[in-house]
C-alpha positions as a Python dict, from the first residue, in 0.01 Angstrom:
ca = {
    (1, 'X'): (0, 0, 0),
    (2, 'X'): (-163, 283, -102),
    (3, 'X'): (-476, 292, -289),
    (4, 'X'): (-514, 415, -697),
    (5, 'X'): (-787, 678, -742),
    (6, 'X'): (-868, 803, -1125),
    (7, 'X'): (-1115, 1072, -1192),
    (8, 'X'): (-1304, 1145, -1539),
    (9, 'X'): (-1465, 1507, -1524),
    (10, 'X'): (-1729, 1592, -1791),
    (11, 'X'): (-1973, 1879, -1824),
    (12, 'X'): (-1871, 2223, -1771),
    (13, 'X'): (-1677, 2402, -1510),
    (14, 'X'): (-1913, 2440, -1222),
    (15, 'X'): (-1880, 2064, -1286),
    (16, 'X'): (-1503, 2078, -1273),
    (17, 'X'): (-1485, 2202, -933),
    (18, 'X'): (-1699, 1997, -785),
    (19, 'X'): (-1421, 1688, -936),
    (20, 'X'): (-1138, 1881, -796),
    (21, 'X'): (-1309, 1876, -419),
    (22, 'X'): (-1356, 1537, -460),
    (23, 'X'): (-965, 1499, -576),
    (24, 'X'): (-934, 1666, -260),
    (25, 'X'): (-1098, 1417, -58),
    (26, 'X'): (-825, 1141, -66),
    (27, 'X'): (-541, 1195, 162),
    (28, 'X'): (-214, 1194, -52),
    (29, 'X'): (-48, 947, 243),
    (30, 'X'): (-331, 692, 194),
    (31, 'X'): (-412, 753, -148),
    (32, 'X'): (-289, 830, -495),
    (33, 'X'): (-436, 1012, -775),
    (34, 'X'): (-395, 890, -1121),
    (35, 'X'): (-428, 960, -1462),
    (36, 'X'): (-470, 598, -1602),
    (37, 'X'): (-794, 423, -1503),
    (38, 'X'): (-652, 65, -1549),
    (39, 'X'): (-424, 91, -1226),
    (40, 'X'): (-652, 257, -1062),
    (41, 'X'): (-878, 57, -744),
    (42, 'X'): (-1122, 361, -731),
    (43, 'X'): (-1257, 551, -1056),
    (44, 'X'): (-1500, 833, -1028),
    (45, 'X'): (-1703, 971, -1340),
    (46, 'X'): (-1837, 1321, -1254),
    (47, 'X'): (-2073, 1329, -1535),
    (48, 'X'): (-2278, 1621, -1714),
    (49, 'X'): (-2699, 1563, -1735),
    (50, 'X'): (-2785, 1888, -1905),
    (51, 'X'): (-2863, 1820, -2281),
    (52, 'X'): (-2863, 1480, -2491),
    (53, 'X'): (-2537, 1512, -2631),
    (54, 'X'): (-2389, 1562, -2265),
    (55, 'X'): (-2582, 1228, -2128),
    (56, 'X'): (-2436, 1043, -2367),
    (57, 'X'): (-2127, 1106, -2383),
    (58, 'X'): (-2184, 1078, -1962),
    (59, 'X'): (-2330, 746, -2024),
    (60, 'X'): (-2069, 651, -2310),
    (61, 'X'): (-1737, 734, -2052),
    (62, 'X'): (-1939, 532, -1751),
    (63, 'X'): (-1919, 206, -1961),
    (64, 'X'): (-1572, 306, -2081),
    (65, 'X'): (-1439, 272, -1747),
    (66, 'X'): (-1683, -30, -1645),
    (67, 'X'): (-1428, -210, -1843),
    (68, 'X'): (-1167, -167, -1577),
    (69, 'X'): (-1415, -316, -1305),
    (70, 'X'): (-1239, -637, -1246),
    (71, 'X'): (-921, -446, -1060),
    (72, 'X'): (-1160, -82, -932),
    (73, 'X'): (-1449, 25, -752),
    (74, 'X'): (-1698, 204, -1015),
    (75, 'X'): (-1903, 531, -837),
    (76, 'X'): (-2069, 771, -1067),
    (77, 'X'): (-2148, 1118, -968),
    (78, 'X'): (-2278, 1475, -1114),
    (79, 'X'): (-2594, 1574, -1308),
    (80, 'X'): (-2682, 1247, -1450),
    (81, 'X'): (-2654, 1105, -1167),
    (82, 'X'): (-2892, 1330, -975),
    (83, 'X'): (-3121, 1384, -1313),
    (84, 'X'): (-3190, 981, -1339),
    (85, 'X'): (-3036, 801, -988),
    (86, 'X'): (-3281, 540, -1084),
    (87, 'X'): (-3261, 453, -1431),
    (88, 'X'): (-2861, 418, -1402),
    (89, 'X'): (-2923, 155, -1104),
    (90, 'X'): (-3136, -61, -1309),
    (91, 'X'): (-2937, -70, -1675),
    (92, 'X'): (-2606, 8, -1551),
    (93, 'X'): (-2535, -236, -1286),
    (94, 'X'): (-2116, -229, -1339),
    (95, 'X'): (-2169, 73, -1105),
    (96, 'X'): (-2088, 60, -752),
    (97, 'X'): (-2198, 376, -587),
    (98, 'X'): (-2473, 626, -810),
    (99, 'X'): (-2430, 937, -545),
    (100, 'X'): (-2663, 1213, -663),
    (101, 'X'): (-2570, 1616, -559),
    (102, 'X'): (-2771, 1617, -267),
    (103, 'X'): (-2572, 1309, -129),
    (104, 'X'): (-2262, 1543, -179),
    (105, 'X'): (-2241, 1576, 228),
    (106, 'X'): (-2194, 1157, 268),
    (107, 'X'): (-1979, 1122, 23),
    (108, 'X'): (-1657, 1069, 175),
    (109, 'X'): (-1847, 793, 399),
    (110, 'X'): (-2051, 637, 98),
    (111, 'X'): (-1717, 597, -23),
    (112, 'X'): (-1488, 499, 287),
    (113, 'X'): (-1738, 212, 309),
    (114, 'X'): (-1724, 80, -44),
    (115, 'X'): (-1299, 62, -21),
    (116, 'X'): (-1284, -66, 325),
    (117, 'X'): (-1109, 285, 387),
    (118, 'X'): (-1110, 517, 684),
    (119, 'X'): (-952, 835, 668),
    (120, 'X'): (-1160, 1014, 328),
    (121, 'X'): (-1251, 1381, 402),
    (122, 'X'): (-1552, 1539, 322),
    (123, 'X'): (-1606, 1732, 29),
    (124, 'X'): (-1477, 2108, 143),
    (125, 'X'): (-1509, 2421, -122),
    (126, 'X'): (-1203, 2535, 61),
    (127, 'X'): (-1005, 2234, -26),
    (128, 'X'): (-988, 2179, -404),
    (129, 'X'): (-688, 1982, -614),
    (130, 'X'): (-674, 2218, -908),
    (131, 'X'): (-725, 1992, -1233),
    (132, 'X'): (-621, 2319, -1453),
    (133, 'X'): (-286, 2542, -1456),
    (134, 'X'): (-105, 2628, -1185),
    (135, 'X'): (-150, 2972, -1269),
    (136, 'X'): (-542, 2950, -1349),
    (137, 'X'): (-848, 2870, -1143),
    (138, 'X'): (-1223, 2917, -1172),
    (139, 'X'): (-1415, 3020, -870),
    (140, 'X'): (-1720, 2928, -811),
    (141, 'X'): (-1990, 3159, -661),
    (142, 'X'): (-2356, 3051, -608),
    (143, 'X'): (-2507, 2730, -721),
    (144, 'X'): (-2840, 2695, -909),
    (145, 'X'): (-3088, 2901, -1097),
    (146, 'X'): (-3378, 3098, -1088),
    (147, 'X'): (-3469, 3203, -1394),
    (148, 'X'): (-3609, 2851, -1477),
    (149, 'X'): (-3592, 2904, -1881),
    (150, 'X'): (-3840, 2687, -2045),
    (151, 'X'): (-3569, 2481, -2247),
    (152, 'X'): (-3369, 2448, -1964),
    (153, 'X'): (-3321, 2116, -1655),
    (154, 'X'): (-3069, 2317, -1427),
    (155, 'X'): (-3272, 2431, -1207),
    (156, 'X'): (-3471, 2056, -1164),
    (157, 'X'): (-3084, 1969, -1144),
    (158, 'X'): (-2886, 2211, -882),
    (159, 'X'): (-3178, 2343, -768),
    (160, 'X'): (-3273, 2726, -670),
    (161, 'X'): (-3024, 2984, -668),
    (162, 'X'): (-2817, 2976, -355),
    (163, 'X'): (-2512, 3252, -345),
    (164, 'X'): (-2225, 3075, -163),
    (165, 'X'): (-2073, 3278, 149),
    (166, 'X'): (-1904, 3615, 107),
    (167, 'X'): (-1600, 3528, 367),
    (168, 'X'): (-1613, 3176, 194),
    (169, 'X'): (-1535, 3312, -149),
    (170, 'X'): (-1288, 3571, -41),
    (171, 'X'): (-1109, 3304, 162),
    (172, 'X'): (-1105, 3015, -124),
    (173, 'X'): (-988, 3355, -352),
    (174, 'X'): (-660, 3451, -96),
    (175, 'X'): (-576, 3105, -105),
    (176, 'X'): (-542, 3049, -438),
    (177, 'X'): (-341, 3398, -481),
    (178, 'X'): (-143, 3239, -277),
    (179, 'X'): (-86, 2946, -452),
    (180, 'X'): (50, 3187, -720),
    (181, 'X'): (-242, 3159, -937),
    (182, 'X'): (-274, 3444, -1187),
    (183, 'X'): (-578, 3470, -1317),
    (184, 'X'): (-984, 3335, -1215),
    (185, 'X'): (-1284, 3273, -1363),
    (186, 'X'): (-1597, 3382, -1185),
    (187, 'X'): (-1885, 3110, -1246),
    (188, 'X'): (-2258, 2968, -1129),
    (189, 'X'): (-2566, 2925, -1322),
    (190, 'X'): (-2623, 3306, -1322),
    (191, 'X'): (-2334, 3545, -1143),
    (192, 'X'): (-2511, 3875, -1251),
    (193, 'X'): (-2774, 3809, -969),
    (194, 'X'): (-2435, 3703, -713),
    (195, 'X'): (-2564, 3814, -335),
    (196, 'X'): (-2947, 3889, -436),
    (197, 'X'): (-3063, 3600, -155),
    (198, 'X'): (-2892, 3769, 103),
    (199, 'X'): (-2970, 4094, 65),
    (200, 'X'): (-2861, 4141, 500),
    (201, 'X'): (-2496, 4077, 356),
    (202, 'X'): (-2500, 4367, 202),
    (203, 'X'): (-2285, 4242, -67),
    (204, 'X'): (-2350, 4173, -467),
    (205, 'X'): (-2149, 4113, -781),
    (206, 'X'): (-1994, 4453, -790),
    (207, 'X'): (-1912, 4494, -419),
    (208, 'X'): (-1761, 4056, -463),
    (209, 'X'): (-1556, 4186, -792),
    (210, 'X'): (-1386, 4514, -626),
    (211, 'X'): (-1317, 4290, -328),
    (212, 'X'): (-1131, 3988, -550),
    (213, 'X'): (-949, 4286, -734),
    (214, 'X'): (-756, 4399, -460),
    (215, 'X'): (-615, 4063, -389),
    (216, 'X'): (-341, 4090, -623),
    (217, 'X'): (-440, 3858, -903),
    (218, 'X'): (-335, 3925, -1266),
    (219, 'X'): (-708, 3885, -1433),
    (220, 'X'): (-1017, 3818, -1329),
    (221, 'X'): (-1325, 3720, -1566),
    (222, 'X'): (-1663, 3734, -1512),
    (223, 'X'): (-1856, 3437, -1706),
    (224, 'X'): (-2153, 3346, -1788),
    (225, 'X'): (-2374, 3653, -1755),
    (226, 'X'): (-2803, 3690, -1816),
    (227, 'X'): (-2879, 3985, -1997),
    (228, 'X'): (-3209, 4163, -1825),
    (229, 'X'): (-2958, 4165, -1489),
    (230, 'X'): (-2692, 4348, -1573),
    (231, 'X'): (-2695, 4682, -1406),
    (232, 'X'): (-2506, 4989, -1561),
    (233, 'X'): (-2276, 4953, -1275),
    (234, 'X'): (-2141, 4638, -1297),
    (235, 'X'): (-2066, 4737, -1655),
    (236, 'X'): (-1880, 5027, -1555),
    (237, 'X'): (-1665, 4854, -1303),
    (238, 'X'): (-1609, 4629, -1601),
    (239, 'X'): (-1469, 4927, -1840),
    (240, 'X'): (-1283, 5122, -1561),
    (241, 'X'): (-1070, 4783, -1429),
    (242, 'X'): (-758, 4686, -1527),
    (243, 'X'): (-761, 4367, -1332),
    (244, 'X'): (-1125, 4279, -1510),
    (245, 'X'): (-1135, 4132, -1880),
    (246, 'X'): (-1341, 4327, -2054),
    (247, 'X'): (-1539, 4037, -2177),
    (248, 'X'): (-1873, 4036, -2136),
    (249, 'X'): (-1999, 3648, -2236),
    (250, 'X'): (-2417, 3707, -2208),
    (251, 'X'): (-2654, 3392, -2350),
    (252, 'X'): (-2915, 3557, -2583),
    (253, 'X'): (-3030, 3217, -2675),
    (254, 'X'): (-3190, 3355, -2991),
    (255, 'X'): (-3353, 3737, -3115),
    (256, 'X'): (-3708, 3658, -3182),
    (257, 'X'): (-3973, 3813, -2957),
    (258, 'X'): (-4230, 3519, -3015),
    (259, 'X'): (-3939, 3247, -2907),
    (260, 'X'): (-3802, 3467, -2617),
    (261, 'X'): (-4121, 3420, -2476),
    (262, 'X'): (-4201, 3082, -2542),
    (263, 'X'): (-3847, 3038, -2362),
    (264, 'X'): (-3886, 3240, -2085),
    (265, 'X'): (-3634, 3456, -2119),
    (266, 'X'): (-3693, 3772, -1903),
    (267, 'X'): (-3615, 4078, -2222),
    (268, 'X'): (-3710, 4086, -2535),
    (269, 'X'): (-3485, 4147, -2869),
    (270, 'X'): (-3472, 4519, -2852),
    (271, 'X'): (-3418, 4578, -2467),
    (272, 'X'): (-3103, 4335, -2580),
    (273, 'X'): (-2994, 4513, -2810),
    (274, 'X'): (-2977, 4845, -2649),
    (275, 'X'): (-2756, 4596, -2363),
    (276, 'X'): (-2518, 4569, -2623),
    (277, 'X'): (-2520, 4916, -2789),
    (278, 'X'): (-2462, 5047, -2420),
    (279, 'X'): (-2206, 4774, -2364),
    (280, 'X'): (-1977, 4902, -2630),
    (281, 'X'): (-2055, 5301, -2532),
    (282, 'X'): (-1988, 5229, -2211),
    (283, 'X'): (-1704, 4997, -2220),
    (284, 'X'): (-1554, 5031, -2642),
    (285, 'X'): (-1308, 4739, -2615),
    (286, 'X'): (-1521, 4526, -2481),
    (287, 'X'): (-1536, 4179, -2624),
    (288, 'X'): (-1913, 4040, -2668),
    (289, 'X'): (-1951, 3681, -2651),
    (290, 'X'): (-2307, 3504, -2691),
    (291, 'X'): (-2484, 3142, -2744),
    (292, 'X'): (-2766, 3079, -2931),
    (293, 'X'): (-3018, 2763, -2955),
    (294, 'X'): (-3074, 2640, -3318),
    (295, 'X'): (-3451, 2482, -3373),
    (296, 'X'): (-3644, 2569, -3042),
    (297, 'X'): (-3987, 2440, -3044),
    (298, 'X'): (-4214, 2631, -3296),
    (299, 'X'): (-3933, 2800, -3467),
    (300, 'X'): (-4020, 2949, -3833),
    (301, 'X'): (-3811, 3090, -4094),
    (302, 'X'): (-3935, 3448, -3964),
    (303, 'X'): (-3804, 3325, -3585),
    (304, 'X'): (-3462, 3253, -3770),
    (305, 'X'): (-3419, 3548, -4009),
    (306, 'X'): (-3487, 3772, -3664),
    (307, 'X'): (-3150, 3626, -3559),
    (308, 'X'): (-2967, 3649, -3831),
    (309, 'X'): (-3032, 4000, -3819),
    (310, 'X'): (-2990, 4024, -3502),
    (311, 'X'): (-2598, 3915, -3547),
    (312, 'X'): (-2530, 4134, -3837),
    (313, 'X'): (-2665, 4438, -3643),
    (314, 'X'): (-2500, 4341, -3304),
    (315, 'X'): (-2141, 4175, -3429),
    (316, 'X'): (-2042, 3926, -3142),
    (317, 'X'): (-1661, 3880, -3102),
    (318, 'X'): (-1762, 3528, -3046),
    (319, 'X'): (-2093, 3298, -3090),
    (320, 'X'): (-2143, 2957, -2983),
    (321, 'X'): (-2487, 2781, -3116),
    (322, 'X'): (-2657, 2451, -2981),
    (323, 'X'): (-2907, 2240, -3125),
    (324, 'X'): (-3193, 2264, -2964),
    (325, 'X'): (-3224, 1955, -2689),
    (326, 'X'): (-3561, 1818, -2582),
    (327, 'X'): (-3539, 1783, -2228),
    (328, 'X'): (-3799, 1583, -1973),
    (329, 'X'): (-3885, 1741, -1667),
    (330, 'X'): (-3867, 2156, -1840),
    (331, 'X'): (-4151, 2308, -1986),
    (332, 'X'): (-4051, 2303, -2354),
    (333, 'X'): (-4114, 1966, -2381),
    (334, 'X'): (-4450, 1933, -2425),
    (335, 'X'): (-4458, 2280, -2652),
    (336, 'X'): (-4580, 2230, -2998),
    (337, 'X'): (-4401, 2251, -3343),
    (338, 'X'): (-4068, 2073, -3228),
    (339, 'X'): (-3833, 2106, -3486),
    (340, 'X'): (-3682, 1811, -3723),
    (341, 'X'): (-3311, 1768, -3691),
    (342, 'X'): (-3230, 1860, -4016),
    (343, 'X'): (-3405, 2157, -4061),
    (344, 'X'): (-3222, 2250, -3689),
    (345, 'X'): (-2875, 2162, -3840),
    (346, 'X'): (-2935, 2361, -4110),
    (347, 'X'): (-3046, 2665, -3925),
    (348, 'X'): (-2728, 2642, -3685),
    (349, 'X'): (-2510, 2644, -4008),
    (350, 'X'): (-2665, 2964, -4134),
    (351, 'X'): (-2632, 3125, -3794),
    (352, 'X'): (-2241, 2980, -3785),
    (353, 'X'): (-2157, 3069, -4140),
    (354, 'X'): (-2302, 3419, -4076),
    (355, 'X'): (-2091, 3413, -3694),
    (356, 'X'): (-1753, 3315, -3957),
    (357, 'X'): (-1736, 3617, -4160),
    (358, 'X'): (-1837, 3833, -3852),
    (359, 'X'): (-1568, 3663, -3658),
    (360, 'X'): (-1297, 3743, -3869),
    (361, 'X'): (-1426, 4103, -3949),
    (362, 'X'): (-1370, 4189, -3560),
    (363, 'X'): (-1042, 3999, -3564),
    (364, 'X'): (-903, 4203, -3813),
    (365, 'X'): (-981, 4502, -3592),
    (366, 'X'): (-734, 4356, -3367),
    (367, 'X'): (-425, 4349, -3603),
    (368, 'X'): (-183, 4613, -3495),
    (369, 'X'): (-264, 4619, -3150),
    (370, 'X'): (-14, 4520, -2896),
    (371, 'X'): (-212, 4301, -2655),
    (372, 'X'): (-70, 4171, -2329),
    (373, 'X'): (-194, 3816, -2137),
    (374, 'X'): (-24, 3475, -2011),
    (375, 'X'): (171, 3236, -2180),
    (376, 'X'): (-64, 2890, -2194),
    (377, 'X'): (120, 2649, -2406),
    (378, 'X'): (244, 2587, -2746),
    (379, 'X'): (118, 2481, -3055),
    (380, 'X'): (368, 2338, -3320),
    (381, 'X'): (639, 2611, -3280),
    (382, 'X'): (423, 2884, -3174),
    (383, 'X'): (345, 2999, -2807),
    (384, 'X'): (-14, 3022, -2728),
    (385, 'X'): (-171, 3361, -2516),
    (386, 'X'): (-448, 3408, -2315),
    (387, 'X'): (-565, 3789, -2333),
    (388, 'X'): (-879, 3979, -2248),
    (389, 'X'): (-985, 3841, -2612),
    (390, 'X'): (-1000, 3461, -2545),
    (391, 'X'): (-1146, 3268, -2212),
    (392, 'X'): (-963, 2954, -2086),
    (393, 'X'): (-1264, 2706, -2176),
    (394, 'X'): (-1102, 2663, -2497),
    (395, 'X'): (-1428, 2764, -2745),
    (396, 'X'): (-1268, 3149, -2793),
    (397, 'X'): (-1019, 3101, -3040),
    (398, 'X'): (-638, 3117, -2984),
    (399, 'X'): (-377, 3412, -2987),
    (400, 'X'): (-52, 3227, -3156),
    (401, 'X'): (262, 3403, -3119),
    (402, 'X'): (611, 3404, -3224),
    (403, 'X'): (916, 3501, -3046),
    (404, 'X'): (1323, 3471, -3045),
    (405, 'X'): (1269, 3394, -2651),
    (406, 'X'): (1211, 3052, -2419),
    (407, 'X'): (906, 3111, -2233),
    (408, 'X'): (769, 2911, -1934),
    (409, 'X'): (319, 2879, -1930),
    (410, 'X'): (216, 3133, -1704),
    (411, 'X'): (467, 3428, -1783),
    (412, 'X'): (338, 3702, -1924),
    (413, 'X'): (388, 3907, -2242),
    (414, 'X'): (316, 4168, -2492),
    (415, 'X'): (172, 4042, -2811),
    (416, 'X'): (176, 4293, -3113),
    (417, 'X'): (-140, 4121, -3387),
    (418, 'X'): (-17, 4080, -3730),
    (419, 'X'): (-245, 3875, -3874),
    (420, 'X'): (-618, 3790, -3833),
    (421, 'X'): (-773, 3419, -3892),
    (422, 'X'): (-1130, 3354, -3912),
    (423, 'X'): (-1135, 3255, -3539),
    (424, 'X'): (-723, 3287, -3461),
    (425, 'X'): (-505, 3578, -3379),
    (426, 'X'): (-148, 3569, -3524),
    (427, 'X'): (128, 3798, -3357),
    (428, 'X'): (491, 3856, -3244),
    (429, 'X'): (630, 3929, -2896),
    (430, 'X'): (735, 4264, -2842),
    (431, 'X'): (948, 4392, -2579),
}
């Protein structure tokens, strides 16, 4: 009889491929993959390490399925379990198997010997169960970070930056155009810098883009982007593509000069904002999407009213802002002035009320144009699109669209805007 595996995947999508190449693992004639952890013999939490929200809820979903431990093997993976191997071993003894990243390579045999199972494959990029549409994939392209940002644990994490294999990529990148997916995500820690470790290759994030363009795919999207690397020609091969969104998604993490440093951050607030100004010369539909940090240690009023104007002058399609997370092991720790709670919620609501009525001004520059993407879904009796104007990591905002016709996800259409919400496009299929 063939074994039950269930996977829960947290974090964010660098973290979601690593779950689908362990889906992967499990060969479908000895093993089955479910959905529902109570029939399942082997459940696997992939979990998230990088702020405290995310190790809770990581901590929160790895008792959740300790619940099912009379009937399955319990092995937790992922950032937490790399960030604190140790401390889960001693207060959460309902798991089986803690496997940090760097035990990645003995997985398959870490876990062969807890079933009693021959036959699990290693971990392999090249092998992946996608977990999303069957006409969307991300693909990943370098691992870790060096820009080690004072507020940030990735790099204590996954490590220094590694760029993954230029044949590697291309060949994960055919296969899923073969597959008949339509559109891919590009994403690491930092793609801007994408080849800069191997500088005999030859190869970087332009020369990787125009390669993945001529495969055929419908869109490609370049995420998660740090603003002192991007050259003036990677924004140009941006602007003059038709296969690349012209979305540009570049963590400022906030506009004040005296907290840019105290992060680490590698410009300051002006050489950003000429970025953007030359962004939207360059490149005039270009849609600008940024995070902030709310309440980074020794934060004033001053610190806060610098971003503020900062959003008003710059007007981001799209903003996301965290609360600022005290993290061991990075060097904001042990900086002065932390910031109480409250005063940080309140400073993220200013920023997001401010982000609202921005929002929805660049929305409403969008009604009357006829915009064309991929059918994703439907919500009550509208169908859902995915343009240049909204990622798939469902924080952009949808595109909601009527229509006389039966459409199948992953068809695509032409959208004329009628309407603009605060966050929400409203529209009608044309021919």
């Amino acid at each position: 009889m063939k074994k039950r595996v269930a996977l829960v995947s947290l974090g964010c999508a660098k973290n979601l491929v690593d779950s689908e190449e362990m889906l992967a693992m499990f060969p479908p004639e000895k093993f089955d993959l479910t959905s529902d952890p109570s029939s399942a013999d082997l459940i696997l939490v992939n979990t998230c390490g990088f702020i405290e929200s995310a190790k809770r809820e990581s901590i929160q979903a790895i008792l959740d399925m300790a619940q099912y431990k009379k009937r399955a093997k319990l092995v937790v993976t992922g950032c937490l379990a790399t960030r604190y191997a140790k401390q889960l071993e001693e207060e959460i003894p309902e798991a089986d198997l803690i496997v940090p990243l760097k035990d990645y390579p003995k997985l398959a045999e870490k876990l062969g010997e807890l079933l009693g199972e021959s036959g699990i494959e290693k971990m392999n990029p090249l092998r992946r169960t996608l977990s999303t549409s069957s006409y969307s994939a991300y693909l990943r392209i370098s691992d870790g970070c060096d820009n080690f940002c004072s507020f940030c644990a990735i790099p204590h994490i996954r490590g220094r930056f590694v760029s993954r294999p230029y044949e590697e990529i291309m060949e994960e990148a055919r296969g899923l155009a073969k597959k008949g997916v339509k559109e891919i995500s590009l994403i690491s820690q930092d793609t801007t810098v994408y080849g800069i470790d191997h500088p005999e290759w030859g190869k970087d994030i332009v020369s990787l883009l125009k390669d993945l363009e001529s495969l055929g795919f419908y869109s490609i999207r370049l995420l998660y982007l740090y603003p002192s690397e991007i050259k003036d020609e990677l924004i140009e091969t941006i602007a003059q593509s038709k296969v690349i969104a012209h979305y540009f998604d570049i963590p400022v993490q906030c506009a004040s000069d005296h907290l840019l440093t105290l992060m680490k951050r590698h410009a300051d607030a002006q050489e950003t904002r000429d970025l953007f100004k030359k962004i939207r010369k360059m490149c005039p539909d270009a849609i600008l999407r940024t995070t902030l940090i709310s309440g980074f240690p020794g934060e004033n009023e001053e610190d806060q009213k610098e971003t503020l104007d900062f959003l008003s002058e710059v007007e981001f399609d799209k903003m996301g802002c965290f609360l600022y997370s005290r993290e061991e092991g990075t060097a904001a720790y042990s900086l002065p002035g932390q910031v109480e709670e409250k005063v940080k919620e309140r400073r993220k609501d200013e920023l997001m009320k401010l982000q609202a009525k921005i929002s929805y001004k660049k929305a409403k520059e969008h009604v009357g144009e006829t915009m064309e993407g991929i059918v994703v879904g439907k919500q009550g009796g509208s169908y859902l699109l995915r343009s240049y104007w909204n990622a798939p990591d469902d924080i952009d905002g949808n595109i909601l669209f009527s229509t006389s016709k039966d459409h199948n996800e992953g068809e695509i259409v032409k959208v004329k805007i009628t309407q603009a919400l605060v966050y929400d496009l409203l529209g009608e299929e044309v021919e």
